[in-house]
C-alpha positions in Angstrom: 14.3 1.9 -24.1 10.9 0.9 -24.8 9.3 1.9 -28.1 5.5 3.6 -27.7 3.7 3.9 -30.6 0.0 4.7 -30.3 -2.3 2.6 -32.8 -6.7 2.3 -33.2 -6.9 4.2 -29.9 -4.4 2.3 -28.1 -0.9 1.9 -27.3 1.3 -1.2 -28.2 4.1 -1.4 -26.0 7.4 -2.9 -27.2 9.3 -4.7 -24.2 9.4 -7.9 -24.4 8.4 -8.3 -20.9 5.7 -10.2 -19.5 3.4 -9.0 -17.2 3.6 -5.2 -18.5 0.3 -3.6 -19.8 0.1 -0.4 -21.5 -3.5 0.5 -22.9 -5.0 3.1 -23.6 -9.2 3.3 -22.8 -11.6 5.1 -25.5 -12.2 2.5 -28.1 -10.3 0.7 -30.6 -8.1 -2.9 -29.7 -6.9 -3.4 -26.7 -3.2 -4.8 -25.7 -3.5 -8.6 -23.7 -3.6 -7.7 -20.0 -0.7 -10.5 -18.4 -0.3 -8.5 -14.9 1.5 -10.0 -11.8 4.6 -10.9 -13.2 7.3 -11.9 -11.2 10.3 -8.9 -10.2 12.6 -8.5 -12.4 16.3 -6.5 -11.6 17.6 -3.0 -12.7 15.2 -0.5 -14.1 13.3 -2.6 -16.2 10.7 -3.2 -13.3 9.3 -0.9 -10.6 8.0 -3.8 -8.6 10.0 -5.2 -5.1 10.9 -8.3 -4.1 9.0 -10.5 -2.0 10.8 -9.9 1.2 9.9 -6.3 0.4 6.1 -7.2 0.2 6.3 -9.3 3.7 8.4 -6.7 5.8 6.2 -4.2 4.8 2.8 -5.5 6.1 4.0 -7.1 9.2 6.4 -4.3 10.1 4.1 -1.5 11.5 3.1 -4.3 14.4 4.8 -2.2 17.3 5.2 -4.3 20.3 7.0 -6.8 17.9 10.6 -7.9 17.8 11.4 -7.7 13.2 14.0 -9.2 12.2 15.8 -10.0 9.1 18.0 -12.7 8.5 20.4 -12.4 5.7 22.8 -9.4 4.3 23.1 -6.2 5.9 21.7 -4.7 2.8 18.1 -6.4 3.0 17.9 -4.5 6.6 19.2 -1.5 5.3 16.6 -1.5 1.9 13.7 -1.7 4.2 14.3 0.6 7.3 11.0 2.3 8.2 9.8 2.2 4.6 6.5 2.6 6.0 5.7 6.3 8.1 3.8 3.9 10.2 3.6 5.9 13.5 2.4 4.2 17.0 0.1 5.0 20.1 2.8 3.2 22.4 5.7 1.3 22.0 8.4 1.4 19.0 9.9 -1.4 18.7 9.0 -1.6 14.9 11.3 1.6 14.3 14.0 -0.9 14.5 15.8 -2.7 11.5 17.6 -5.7 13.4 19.6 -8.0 10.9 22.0 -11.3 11.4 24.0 -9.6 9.0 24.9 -12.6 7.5 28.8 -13.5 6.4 31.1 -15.8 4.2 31.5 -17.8 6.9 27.8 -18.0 7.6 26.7 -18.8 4.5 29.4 -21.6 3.8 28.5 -23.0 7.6 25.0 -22.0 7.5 23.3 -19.2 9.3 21.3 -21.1 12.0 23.6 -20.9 15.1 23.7 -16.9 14.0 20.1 -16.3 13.7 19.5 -18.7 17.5 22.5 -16.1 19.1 20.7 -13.0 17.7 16.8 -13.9 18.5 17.9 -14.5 22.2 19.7 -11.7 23.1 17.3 -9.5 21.0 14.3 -11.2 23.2 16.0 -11.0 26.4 17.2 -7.0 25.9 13.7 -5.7 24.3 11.2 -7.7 25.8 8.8 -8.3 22.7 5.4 -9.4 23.1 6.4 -11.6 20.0 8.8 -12.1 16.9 8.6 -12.4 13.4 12.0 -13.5 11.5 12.1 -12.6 8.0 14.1 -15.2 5.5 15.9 -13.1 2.1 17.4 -14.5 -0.8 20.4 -15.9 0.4 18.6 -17.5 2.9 16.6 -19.7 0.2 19.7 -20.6 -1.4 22.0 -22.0 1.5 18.6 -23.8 3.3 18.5 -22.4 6.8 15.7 -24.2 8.8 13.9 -20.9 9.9 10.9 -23.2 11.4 13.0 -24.9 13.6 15.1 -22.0 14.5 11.9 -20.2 15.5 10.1 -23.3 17.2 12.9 -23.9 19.7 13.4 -20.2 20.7 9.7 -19.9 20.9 9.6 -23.1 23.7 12.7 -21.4 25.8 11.4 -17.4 25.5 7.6 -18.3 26.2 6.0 -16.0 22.9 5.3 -16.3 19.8 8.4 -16.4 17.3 7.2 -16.9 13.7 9.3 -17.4 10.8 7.9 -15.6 7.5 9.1 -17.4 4.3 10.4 -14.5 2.1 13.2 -15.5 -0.1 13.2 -12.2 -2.5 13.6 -14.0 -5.7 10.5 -16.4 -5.4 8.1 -14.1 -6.7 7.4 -10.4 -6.7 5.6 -7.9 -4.1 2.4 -9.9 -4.0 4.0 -13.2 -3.3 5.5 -11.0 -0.3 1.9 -10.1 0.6 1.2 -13.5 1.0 3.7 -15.0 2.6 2.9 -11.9 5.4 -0.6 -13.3 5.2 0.5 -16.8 6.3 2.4 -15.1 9.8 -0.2 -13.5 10.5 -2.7 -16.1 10.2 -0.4 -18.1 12.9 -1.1 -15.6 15.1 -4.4 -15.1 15.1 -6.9 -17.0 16.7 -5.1 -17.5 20.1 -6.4 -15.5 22.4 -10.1 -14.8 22.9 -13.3 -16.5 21.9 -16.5 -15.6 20.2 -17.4 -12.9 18.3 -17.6 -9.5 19.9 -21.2 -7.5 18.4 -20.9 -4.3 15.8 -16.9 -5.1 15.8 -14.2 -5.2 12.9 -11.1 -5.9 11.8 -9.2 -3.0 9.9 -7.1 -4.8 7.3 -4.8 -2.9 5.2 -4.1 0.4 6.8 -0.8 1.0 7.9 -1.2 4.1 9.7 0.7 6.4 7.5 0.6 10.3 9.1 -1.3 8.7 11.6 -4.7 7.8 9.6 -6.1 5.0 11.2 -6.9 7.5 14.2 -9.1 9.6 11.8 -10.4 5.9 10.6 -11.5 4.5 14.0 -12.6 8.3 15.0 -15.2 7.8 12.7 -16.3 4.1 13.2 -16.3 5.1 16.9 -19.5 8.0 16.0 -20.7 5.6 14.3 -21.0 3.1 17.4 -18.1 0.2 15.9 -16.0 -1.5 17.6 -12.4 -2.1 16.2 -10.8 -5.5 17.7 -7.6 -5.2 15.6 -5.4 -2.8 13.1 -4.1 -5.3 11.1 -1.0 -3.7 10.6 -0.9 -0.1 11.4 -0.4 0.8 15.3 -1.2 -2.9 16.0 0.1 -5.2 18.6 0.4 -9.0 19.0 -2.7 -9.4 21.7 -4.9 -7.4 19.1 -3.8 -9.6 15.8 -4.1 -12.9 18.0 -8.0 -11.9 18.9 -8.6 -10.7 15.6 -10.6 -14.1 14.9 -13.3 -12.1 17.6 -14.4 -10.1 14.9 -17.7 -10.0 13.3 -16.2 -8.6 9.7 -12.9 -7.4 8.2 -12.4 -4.3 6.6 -10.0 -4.6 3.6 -8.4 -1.3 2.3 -5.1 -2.2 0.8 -6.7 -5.5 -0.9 -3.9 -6.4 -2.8 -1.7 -6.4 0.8 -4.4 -8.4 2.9 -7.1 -9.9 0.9 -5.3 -13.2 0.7 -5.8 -13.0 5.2 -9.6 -12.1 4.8 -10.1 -15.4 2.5 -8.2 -17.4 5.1 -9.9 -15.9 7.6 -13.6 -16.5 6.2 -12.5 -20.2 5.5 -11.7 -20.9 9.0 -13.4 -18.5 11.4 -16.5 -17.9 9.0 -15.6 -14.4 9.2 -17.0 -11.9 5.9 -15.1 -9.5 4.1 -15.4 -6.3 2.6 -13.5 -4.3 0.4 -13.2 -0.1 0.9 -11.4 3.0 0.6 -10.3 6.1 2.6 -9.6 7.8 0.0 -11.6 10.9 -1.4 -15.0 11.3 -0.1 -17.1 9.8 -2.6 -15.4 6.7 -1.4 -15.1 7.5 2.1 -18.8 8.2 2.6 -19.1 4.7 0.8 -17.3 2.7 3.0 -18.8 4.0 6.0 -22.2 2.8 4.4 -21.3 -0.2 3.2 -20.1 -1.0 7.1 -23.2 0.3 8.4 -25.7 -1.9 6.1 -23.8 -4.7 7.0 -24.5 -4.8 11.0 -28.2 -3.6 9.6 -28.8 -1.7 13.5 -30.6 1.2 13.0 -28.7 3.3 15.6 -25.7 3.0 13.8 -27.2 3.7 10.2 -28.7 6.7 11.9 -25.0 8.1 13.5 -23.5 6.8 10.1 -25.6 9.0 8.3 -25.4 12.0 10.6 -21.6 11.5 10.5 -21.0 12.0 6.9 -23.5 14.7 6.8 -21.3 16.7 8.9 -18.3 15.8 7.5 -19.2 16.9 3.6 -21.0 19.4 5.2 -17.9 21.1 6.1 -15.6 19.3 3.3 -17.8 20.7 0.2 -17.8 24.6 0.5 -13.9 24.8 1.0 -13.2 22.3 -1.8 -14.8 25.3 -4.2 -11.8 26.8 -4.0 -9.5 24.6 -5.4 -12.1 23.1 -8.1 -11.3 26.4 -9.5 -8.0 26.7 -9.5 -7.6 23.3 -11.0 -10.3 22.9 -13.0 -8.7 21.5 -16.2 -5.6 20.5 -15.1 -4.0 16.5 -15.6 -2.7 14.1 -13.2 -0.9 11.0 -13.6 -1.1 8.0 -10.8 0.9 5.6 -10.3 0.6 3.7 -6.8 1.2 0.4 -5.5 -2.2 -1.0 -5.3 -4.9 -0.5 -8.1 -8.0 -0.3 -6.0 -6.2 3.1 -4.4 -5.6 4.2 -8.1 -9.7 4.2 -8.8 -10.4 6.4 -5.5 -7.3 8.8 -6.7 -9.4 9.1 -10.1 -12.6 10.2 -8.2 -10.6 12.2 -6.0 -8.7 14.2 -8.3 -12.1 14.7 -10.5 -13.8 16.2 -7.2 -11.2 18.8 -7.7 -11.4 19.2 -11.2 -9.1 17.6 -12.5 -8.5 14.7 -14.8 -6.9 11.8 -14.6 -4.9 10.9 -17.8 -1.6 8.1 -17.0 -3.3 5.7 -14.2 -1.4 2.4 -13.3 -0.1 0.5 -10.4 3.1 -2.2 -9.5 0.6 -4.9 -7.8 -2.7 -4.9 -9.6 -4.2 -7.3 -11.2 -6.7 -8.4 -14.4 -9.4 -7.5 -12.9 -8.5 -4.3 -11.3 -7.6 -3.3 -14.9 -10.6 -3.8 -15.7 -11.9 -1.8 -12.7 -10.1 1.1 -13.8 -11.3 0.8 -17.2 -14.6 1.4 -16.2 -14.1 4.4 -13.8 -11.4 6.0 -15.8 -12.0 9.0 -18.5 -11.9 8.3 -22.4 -8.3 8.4 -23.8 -6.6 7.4 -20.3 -3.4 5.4 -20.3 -3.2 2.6 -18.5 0.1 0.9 -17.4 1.2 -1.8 -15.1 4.7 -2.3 -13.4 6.3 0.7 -16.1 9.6 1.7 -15.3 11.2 5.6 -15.0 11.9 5.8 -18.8 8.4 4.8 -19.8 6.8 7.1 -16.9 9.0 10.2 -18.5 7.7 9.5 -22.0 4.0 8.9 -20.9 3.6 12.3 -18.8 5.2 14.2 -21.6 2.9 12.7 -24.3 -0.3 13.6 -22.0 0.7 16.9 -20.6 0.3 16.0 -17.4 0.4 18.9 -14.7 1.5 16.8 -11.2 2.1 12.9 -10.9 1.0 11.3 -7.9 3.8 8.4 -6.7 5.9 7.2 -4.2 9.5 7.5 -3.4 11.0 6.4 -6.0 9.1 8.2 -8.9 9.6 11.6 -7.2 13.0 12.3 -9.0 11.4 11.5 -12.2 8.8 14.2 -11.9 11.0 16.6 -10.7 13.8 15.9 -13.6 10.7 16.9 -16.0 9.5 19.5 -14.2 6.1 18.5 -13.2 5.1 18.3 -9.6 4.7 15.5 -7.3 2.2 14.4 -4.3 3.0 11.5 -2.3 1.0 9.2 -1.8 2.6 6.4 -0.7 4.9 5.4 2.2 7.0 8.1 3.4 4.2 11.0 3.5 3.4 12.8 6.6 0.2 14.1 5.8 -2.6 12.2 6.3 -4.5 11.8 2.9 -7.7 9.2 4.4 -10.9 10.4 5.5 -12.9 13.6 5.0 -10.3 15.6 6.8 -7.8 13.8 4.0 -9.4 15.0 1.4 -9.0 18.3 2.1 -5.3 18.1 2.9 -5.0 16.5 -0.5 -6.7 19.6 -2.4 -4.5 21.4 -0.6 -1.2 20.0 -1.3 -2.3 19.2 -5.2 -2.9 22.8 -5.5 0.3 23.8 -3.2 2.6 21.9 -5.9 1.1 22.7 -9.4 0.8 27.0 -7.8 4.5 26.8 -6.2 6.2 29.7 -7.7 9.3 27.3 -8.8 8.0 26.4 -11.6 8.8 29.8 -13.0 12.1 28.9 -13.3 12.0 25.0 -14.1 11.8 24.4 -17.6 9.6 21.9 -18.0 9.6 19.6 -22.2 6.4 18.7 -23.7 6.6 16.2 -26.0 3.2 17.0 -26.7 4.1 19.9 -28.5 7.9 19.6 -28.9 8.8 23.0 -27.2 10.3 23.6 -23.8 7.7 25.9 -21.5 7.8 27.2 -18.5 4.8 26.5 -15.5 
């Protein structure tokens, strides 16, 4: 287990791993920041595998045929790990596999992988493929280009082969590698640029909240050419080169496709977030001042009027019945982390443990700044480390994904997901209200009465 001694204001960490930080902001030294480290197996590391990072950004494309060549397990690991829901078709709720063999991977896998993309074609009827390589895939050399090139000529769409051998890398080498399919796909259909139009990157339509997104942008007179991934389809992501800017929300899953896409198409990029309304109100501005028309500055401003008009009064509520209270955040992607702060401080509350699996120097840094004096700051911690940290700092709910859910539970603290499996939408003004509500629902539940919850803070067991 990793030793955490605190020191001058700060933490030293232990581990013997590279790519961990643990600091803690308020003065004194600081540990060396050495972030995106490559995954590591077992429990030492919270971060996926590089096939993990890929299928997860391309997957919520809904008219597409995914699939995943290699073990049966890789198919089985990534089955709708994203609540993306869909306007139309569902193709994407689908985990199809060559469930590679023995005998395929002394013989090789390409006659297996040819069978399975044509009868999966000829049944479903995609409007295009992506075939996903894993790590065995790497190590016995399957041709996935080739494979993918011929059945492309004899099916007449679009089969692209995304090269994500799981042990190359970690999460945001899987992020890229989704980045390079995509970017084969765009830019063949369409031409020039449609007026006051964007491209959402990095929303995946969780609970359904790119609808609440592109609500707004349409009040606001904006056109959206493509969701790039969430409730998206192959004709939107191939005319996403139409666009006159790209949105990026999730920047650690998509800001490697803006770049590519400015180089080539000349295309600019932002960064936002849906998250909380101090940020929410921001990106809507930011999008506005960026077309500079004066009718849509006008409707943008109208449009958050009314929105914090009727967010702000019901939000008094819960400032009062959290004021005071701690939360810990750990998420995939940093930039989200920073809007969780602000959000969790409209409530009243105070961030104290903030950290993420894919960030990166500089969002560090970000955090640093936006982050309140004496908050820890981690990167890629495992369950043990997690435990220890929201013990130390009293923390009152932790704010995670799927996998760090049992470790709140075990130390009876509560728990708001805020990550891929939730089925409440958490974006947009209407988001910020539904994640008052279900902060507050968690730290009030009446089971805490009889969960006996450790503080190492004061070395006593208490009850909530």
């Amino acid at each position: 287990m990793t030793e955490i001694t605190e020191k001058n204001h700060c933490i030293d960490v232990i581990s013997g791993r590279e790519g961990h930080i643990l600091q803690k902001t308020g003065g004194g030294e600081t540990t060396a920041m050495a972030c995106d480290a490559d995954s590591v197996a077992g429990a030492v590391s919270q971060r996926a595998c590089v096939f993990c990072g890929a299928r997860v950004v391309i997957y919520p494309i809904a008219d597409a045929l995914h699939l995943i060549h290699g073990p049966i397990g890789c198919s089985t690991y990534t089955w709708d790990i994203r609540g993306s829901l869909s306007s139309g078709p569902e193709l994407h709720r689908f985990s199809f596999s060559t469930d590679l063999q023995e005998q395929d991977i002394i013989f090789g896998g390409e006659p297996k992988l040819y069978r399975a993309l044509c009868e999966l074609i000829d049944k479903h009827q995609p409007q295009g493929a992506f075939v996903y390589s894993t790590c065995i895939v790497g190590v016995i050399g399957d041709d996935l280009k080739a494979v993918c090139a011929r059945v492309e000529r004899e099916k007449g769409i679009r089969v692209i082969p995304v090269q994500s051998e799981g042990f190359k890398g970690n999460k945001n080498a899987g992020y890229k590698a989704a980045c390079q399919a995509l970017f084969e796909l765009i830019g063949s259909r369409g031409e020039g640029t449609v007026p006051l139009s964007i491209n959402i990157l990095g929303d995946f339509n969780l609970a359904g909240e790119i609808w609440i997104i592109r609500e707004y942008l349409e009040k606001m007179g904006i056109r959206v050419v493509a969701n790039i991934s969430g409730d998206s389809r192959v004709a939107h992501v191939a005319r996403a080169h139409t666009a006159a800017l790209n949105v990026v929300q999730c920047s650690g899953s998509m800001m490697h496709l803006a770049r590519m896409m400015k180089k080539e198409y000349g295309i600019p990029f932002i960064r936002v977030s849906y998250f909380g309304s101090e940020d929410m109100a921001a990106s809507l501005r930011d999008i506005a001042a960026f077309f500079g028309d004066e009718g849509v500055n006008r409707k943008t401003g109208q449009l958050i009027k009314h929105e914090l008009d009727r967010l702000l009064p019901q939000l008094e509520f819960y400032r009062e019945k959290l004021a005071g209270k701690k939360a810990a955040v750990y998420v995939g992607g940093a930039f989200k982390a920073i809007s969780l702060i602000k959000a969790f401080r409209d409530i009243g509350m105070q961030v104290v443990v903030v950290g993420s699996q894919t960030g990166k120097e500089q969002d560090y840094e970000d955090i640093k700044d936006e982050a309140d004096p004496g908050t820890v700051i981690i990167d890629d911690a495992n369950p043990l480390e997690l435990a220890q940290l929201m013990k130390n700092q009293g923390v009152d709910i932790f704010v995670g994904g799927v996998k760090e859910r049992p470790v709140a539970y075990k130390l009876g603290i509560s728990f708001c997901d805020h990550n891929h499996e939730r089925k409440l939408p958490l974006e947009g003004f209407v988001g910020m209200l539904n994640f008052a509500k279900e902060v507050y629902g968690s730290i009030a539940s009446p089971v805490w009465q009889w969960v006996p919850r450790a503080n190492l803070a004061d070395g006593v067991e208490r009850h909530g």
